[in-house]
N, C-alpha and C positions, 0 to 999 in steps of 0.2 A: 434542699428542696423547699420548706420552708421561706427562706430570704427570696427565693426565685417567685414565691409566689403570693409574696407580700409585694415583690418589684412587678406588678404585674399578670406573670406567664401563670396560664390556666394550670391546673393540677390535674390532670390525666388520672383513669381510673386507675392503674397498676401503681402509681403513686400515693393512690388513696387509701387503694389498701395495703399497702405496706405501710402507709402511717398507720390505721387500722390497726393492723395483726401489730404494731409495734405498744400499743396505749400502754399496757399491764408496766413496760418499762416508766418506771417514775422520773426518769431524765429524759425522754420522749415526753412524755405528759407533760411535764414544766414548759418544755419548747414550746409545745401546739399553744400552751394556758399564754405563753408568752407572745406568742405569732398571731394568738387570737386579741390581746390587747393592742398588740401594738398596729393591724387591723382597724380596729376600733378608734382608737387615738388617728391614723390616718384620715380614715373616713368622715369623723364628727369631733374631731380633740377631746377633749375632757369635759366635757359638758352631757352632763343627765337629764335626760328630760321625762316630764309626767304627764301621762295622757289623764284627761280630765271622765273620760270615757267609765260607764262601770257595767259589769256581764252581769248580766240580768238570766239565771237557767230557769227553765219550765222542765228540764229534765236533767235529771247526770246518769242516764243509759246509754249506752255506748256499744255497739257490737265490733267495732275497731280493737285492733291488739297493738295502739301506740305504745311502745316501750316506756316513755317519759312522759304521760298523760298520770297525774293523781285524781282528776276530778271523776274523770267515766268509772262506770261502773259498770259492770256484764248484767245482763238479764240474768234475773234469779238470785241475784246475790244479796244478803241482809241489808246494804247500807243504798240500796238503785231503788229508787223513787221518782213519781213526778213531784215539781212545788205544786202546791196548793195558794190561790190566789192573793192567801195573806202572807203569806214567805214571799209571795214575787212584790207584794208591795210595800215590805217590809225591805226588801232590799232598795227599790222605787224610792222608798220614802232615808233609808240611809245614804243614798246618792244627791238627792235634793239636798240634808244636811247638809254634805261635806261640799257642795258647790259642782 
């Protein structure tokens, strides 16, 4: 399934989630880590690139329930804050540094 759709052919949802429901196997896992590089290497070779770009937040509140989000933070909770305009230019001014 995999090789088919590294060669191409789209990956249909009943496919997806059979890779899905399959992850917890650690020889499935390695496959996808492997199907996902060699993906990668297709698409762009071996070459990494660095956005010059820097996130500048005025807030890390969030009412979103992204599973793989670290930065949001739910309303109400100790660490959900807005910046204050010397945090935002304190990042401003560490972006200028770096170029």
């Amino acid at each position: 399934m995999l090789a088919r759709t590294l060669d191409g052919e789209p990956l249909d949802r009943v496919s997806a989630g059979k890779l899905v429901a399959s992850l917890p196997d650690p020889n499935i896992f390695e496959q996808i880590l492997e199907a996902a590089a060699e993906s990668k290497r297709r698409g762009k070779g071996d070459i990494v690139t660095v956005s010059k770009n820097i996130f500048i937040p005025l807030t890390n509140l969030c009412r979103d329930r992204c599973s793989y989000c670290t930065f949001a933070k739910q309303p109400g909770t100790p660490d959900a804050h807005n910046y204050e305009l010397d945090e935002v230019a304190e990042a401003v001014c560490g972006g200028v540094k770096t170029g």
